[in-house]
VMD Tcl script that draws the C-alpha trace (Angstrom):
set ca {
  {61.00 266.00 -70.87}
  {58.11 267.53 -72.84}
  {57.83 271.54 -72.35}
  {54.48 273.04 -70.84}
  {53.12 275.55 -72.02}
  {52.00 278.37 -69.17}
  {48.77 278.61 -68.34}
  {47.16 282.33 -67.71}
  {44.12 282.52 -65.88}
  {41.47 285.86 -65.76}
  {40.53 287.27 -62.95}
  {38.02 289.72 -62.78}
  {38.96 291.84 -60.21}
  {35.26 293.71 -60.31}
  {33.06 290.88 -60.00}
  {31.37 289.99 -56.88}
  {29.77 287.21 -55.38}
  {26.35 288.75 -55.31}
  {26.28 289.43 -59.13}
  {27.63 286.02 -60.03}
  {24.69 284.69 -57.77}
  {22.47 287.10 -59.34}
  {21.96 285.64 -62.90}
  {21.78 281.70 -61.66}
  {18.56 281.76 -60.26}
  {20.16 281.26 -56.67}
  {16.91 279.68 -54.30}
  {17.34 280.76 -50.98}
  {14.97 277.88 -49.75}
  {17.43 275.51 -51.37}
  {20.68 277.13 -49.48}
  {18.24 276.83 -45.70}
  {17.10 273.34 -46.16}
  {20.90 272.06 -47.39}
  {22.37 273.66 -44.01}
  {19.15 272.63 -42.02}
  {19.53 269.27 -43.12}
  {23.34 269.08 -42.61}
  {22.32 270.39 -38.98}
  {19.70 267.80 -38.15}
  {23.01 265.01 -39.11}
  {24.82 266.63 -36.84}
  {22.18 266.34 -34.17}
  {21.19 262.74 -35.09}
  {25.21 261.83 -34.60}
  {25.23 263.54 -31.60}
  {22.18 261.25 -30.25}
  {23.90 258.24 -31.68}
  {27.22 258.95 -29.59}
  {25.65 260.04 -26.66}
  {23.78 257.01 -26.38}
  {27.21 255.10 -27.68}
  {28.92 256.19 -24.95}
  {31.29 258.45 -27.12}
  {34.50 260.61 -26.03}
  {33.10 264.21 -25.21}
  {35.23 265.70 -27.64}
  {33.23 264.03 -30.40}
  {29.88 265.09 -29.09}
  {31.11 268.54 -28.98}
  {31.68 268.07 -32.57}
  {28.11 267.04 -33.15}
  {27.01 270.18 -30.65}
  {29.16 273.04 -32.20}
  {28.59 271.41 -36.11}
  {24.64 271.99 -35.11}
  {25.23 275.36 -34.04}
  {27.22 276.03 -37.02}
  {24.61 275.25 -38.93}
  {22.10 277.21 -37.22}
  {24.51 280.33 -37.72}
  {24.83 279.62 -40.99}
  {20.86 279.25 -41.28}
  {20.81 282.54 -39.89}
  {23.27 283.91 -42.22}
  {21.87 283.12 -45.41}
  {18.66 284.43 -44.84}
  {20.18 287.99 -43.40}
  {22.56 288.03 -46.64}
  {19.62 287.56 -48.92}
  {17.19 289.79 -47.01}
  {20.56 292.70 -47.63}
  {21.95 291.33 -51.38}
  {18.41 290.11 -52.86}
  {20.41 287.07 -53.79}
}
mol new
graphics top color blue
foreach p $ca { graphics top sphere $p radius 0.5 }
foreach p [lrange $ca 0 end-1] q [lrange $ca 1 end] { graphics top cylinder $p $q radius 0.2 }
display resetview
C-alpha cells in the first residue's frame, strides 16, 4: 500500500466572516430574495399538502421552514445594517 503524504491545512485564526464578505462584493438584495424565495417553496408545499390531505407533521415542516425563512430574512438585513456587509 502506497504511503500518503499528510496534508496541513492554514487556518487563520484572525479572520472573520465579515472581512471575508467584505472584499466579494456580498449583495444583500441577493442573500433576501434567495431566503424569500426558499420561503415562498415552503409556503407553496404547505398549500399543496394541505390541500393533499398530508400528515400534520409535514405541514408543520412547510409552517416552521416559512418562518425560518422569515427569521432568517430578518437576520440578514439586521447583520448588514450592524457589519456593512
Amino acid at each position: 500500500m502506497a504511503k500518503r503524504a499528510p496534508v496541513s491545512v492554514l487556518i487563520d485564526l484572525n479572520a472573520h466572516y465579515s472581512s471575508l464578505m467584505a472584499g466579494r462584493n456580498s449583495n444583500i438584495k441577493s442573500v433576501v430574495t434567495l431566503i424569500a424565495i426558499g420561503s415562498i417553496c415552503w409556503l407553496a408545499a404547505g398549500v399543496v399538502a394541505i390541500a393533499a390531505g398530508a400528515q400534520s407533521k409535514i405541514i408543520w415542516t412547510c409552517v416552521l421552514g416559512a418562518v425560518l425563512g422569515a427569521i432568517g430574512i430578518r437576520y440578514s438585513i439586521r447583520r448588514s445594517r450592524r457589519t456593512g456587509i
